[in-house]
Each structure stands twice: as C-alpha cells, then as structure tokens.
N, C-alpha and C positions, 0 to 999 in steps of 0.2 A: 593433519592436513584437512580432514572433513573439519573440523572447527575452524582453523583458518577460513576456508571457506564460507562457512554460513555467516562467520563476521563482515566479512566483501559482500553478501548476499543482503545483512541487514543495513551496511553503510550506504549500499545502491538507491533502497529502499526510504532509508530516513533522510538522505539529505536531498531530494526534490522537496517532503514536507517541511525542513527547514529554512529554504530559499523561500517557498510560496510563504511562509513565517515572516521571513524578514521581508519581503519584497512589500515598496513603498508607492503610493499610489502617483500618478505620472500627470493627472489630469483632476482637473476639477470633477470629471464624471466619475472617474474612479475614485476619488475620495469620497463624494456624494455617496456612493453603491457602498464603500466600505462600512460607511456607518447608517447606512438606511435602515429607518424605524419604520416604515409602514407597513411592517409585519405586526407591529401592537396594535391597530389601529382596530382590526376584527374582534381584539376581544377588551382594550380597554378606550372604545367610541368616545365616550364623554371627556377623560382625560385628554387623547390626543386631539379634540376638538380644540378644548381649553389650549393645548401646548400650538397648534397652528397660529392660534390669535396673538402669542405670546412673542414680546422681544427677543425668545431666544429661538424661535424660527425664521427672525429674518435679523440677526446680528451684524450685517454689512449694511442694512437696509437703512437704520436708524429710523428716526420718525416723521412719517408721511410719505413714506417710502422714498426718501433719502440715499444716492450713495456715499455714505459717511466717511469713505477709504480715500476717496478725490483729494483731498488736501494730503495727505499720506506721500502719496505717493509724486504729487505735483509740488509741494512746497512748505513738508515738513522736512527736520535734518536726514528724513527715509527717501526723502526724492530721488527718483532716478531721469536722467535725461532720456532711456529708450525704455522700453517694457524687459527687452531681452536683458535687463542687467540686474532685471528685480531676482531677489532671494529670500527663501523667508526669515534670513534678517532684517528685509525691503519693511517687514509687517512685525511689526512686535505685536502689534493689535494680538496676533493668533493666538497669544499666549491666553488670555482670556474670550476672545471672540470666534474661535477655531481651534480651541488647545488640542483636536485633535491631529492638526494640521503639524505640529512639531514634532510629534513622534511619526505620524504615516505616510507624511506627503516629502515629495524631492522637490527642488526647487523650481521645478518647471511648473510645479502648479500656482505658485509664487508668479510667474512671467504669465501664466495663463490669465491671471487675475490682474495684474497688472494691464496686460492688454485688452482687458473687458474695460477695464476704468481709462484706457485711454481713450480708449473709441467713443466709448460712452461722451464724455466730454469735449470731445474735439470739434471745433464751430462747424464743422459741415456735417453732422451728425444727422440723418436724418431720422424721426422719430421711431420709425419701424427697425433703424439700427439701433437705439437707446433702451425698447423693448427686449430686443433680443439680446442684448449686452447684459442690462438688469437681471431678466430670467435664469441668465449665465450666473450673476453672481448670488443668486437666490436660493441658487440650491447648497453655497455652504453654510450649513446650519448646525445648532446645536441641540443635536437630535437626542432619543431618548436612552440612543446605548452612549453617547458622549456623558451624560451624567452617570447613569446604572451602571456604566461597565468602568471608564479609560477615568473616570474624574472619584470612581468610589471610593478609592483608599488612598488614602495621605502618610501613614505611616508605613512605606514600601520595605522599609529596614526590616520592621520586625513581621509585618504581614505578605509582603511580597507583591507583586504587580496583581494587576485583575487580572482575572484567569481568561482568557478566550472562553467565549459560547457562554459565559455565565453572565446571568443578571443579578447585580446587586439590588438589594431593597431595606427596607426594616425591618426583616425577620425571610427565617428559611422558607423554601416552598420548593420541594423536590417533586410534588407532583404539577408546576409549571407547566404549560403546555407550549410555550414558547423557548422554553430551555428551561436549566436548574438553575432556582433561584439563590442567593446565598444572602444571608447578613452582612452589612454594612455598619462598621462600630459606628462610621460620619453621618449617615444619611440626614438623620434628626437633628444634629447638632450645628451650630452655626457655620464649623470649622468647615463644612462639605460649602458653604457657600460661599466663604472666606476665600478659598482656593483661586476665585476668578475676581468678587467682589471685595479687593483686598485691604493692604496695611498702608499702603502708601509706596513712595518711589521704587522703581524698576529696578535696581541700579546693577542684575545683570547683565542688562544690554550693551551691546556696546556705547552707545550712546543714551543712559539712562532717561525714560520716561514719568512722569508724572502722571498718574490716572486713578483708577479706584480705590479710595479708603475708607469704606465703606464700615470693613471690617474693622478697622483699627480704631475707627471712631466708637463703634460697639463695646470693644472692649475697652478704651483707655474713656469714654464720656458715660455710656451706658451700665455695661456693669459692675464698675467703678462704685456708681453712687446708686446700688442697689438694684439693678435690672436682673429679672434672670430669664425672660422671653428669649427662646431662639429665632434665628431670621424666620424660620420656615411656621414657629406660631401668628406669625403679624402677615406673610406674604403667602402666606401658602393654606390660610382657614380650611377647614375642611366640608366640604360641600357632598351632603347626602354621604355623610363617613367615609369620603375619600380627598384627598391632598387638591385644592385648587392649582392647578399646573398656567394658568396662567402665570403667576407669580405676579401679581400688579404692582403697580399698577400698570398701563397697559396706556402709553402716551400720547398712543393713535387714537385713548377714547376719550375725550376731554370731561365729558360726562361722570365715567366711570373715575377718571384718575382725580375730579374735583370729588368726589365722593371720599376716598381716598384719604386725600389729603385734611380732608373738613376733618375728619374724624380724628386725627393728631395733631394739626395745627391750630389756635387756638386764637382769639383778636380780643383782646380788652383793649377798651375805649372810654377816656375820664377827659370831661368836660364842664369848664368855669367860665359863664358870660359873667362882666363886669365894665362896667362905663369910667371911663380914665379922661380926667377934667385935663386936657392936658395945658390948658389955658382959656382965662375966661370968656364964654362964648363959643369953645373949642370942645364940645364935650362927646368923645367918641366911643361907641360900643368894642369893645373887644371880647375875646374869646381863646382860651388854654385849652389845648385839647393833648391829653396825653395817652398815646398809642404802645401798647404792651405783647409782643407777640412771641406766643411761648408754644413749644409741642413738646409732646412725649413720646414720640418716637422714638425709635433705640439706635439713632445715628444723627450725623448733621443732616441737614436739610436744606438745601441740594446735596445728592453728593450721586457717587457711579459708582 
C-alpha cells in the first residue's frame, strides 16, 4: 500500500512538469520569452553586437527594414482572406525563418502575425500604427538558443533531440556560466547551415515551395569540382579568434556587402577597336568588347 502510494505522490509531482514540457507558446510574446538570448549578451558583447546587425535578427524584416511576409499572406497560394484563418501552415516561411515557431508555437501565434501584417498594410494605416505593427513582428527572431540549442543536431535518430537548458557549441564547456555547454558533431560543418539554407523544393508542404538552395548547390557545383571550405569558413572569418556572427554579408550594408562580393566575383574585360570600310567613303570605327564574369564562391550567385 505505502508503495502504491508514493507512486500517486511521484505521478502528482512529475506531470505539471510535463504539461509546463509540452506547453506551446500562444503569443508572439511568448514565443519571443521562450527563446530570448539576452542573457548572452553580458558575457559574449562583441558577438551579440555582431548577431543584432545580422539578417537573422530581423528574418521578417528583410532588407531595409522590409515586411517581406506581406505578399504571403496577401497573394501567395498561403493567402488568407481574414487573419483569423492563418495557421502555421498559413507560413511555410517558419520552417527556415522561425523553425522555432513549428515545434513551440500553436497557431494563434500564426493569426497574431498575420494580424500584424494586415494592419501593417491596410490603406488607412497610420504610421504610428505601421511602427507598432513592425516592432510586433520584430521580435520573431532567430536568436542564439534557436541555433545552439533547437537547430544543433540533425541526426535526432542516433543522437536524440537537444536537451533543454544545454548550449551546443564546438567543443564542451561544463564550467559555462550560462548553462552546460555540450558538443555539437554540426556546428563547423556546412550540414548545420544546410538545415535552413537548403537543397532546393519544399515539397513537404502542402503546397510545395521553392526557396533556398543554397546548400545543394555547394554540394552538387562546389564540392564536386574540388571545394572543401565550409559555409562557416567564407561567412563566419574569425575576428580577434572568435566566429563573426554577422554571417555576411549584411544587405542593409551596401558597403560592407560590395566588399563582399568584390572579393569572389571577378570581371574580365577584352576589347578590339577596328575600322570596317563598309563602303567606299563609309569607313566606320568599331569596337568587340568581350565580358567574362566568373566567382569562386562555393554556391550560385544569387541564391537564398
């Protein structure tokens, strides 16, 4: 009877922490809270400076502070005619621009978001509602436990999900002062960026998308024909022996991203003046000019 007991005592006990477990966040603000980094911010300054500047703190935002979601939702095959009928199958986007938003978030944060982007858009918007809308959709971001924790391991079969409270990185570090740090087999390797920056079409969605291939071009054009750079040697240099978290280039900096770009893309230029008698009394200058433009970059150029 006493062991029955204490069974009923520890079942009491463990399944509130398993609800608070599974329970999914309801709001933009709570998802925001679930994955808020500005607890790194005290001890790794420099970096979280770098990751502010960075496309992947404003991933809705697009570039110029853009809301990039607007056509999504208004007059892609994800359109909804009210806000209240968006889901987050309304957003395939999340899958790479919020992937945490598919494991934590219910679909109200889906309508929440939707309803920011309608407001935001609607002709009698006025600017100080357009602010407050933007700021709304600014805080879903992809912060530093979305990569360290929910995006660190790829092979869930033989490794298992991320742990709660742990930070992944490239090597252990148990006396972390932000939590226990663990090994990440991905972090170094392209495959960790593959994950978002991908192979090419969706086509688990219901209605299959077309978006980043980024990765697939690395592997089937780059390391193909001899490459063995990973994304994170070309985007991620290391600055004063730590990882640039920018990840550039950074297309809000026109500056910084032609820097960027100079440095792989490449312009030969061959040019023949010659005079073409093209009848007598007719005698006109011409000019061949032949344009060659090649990069080394470990992907197509454009590409997402």
């Amino acid at each position: 009877m006493r062991f029955i007991m204490l069974l009923l005592i520890a079942a009491f006990v463990i399944m509130p922490l398993t609800n608070v477990e599974a329970q999914k966040a309801k709001t933009i603000d709570e998802l925001a809270k679930m994955f808020d980094s500005s607890q790194c911010k005290s001890c790794h300054a420099e970096i979280y400076a770098q990751w502010e500047k960075s496309h992947h703190a404003r991933p809705f935002l697009g570039v110029a502070g853009g809301m990039q979601l607007i056509p999504v939702v208004k007059s892609s095959a994800f359109k909804v005619k009210d806000p209240k009928e968006a889901t987050l199958k309304t957003f395939p986007c999340f899958k790479c621009h919020l992937p945490q938003a598919v494991e934590h978030a219910e679909d109200s944060v889906a309508v929440e978001l939707a309803t920011a982007l309608f407001a935001f858009s609607a002709e009698n918007a006025t600017e100080d509602a357009k602010k407050a809308e933007k700021a709304k959709v600014a805080k879903l971001q992809i912060t530093c436990l979305v990569c360290h924790n929910e995006k660190a391991i790829t092979h869930k079969l033989v490794e298992g999900k991320p742990e709660k409270g742990v930070i992944y990185s490239t090597k252990n570090n148990d006396g972390h002062p932000g939590g226990k740090v663990k090994k990440s087999a991905i972090m170094s390797q392209a495959i960790f960026c593959g994950q978002c920056h991908g192979t090419g079409p969706n086509f688990e969605f219901d209605y299959p998308v077309q978006c980043a291939t980024l990765y697939g071009s690395y592997q089937h054009n780059y390391l193909s024909n001899g490459g063995f750079e990973s994304c994170q040697e070309c985007h991620m240099k290391k600055i004063n022996g730590k990882a640039d978290h920018l990840i550039g280039p950074n297309f809000d900096d026109k500056a910084q991203t032609g820097d960027f770009l100079s440095k792989n893309i490449h312009l030969n230029v061959q040019t023949l003046g010659y005079q073409w008698l093209r009848k007598a009394g007719d005698l006109r200058p011409m000019v061949v000019v032949n344009t060659k433009i090649t990069h080394d970059a470990g992907h197509r150029i454009p590409d997402g």
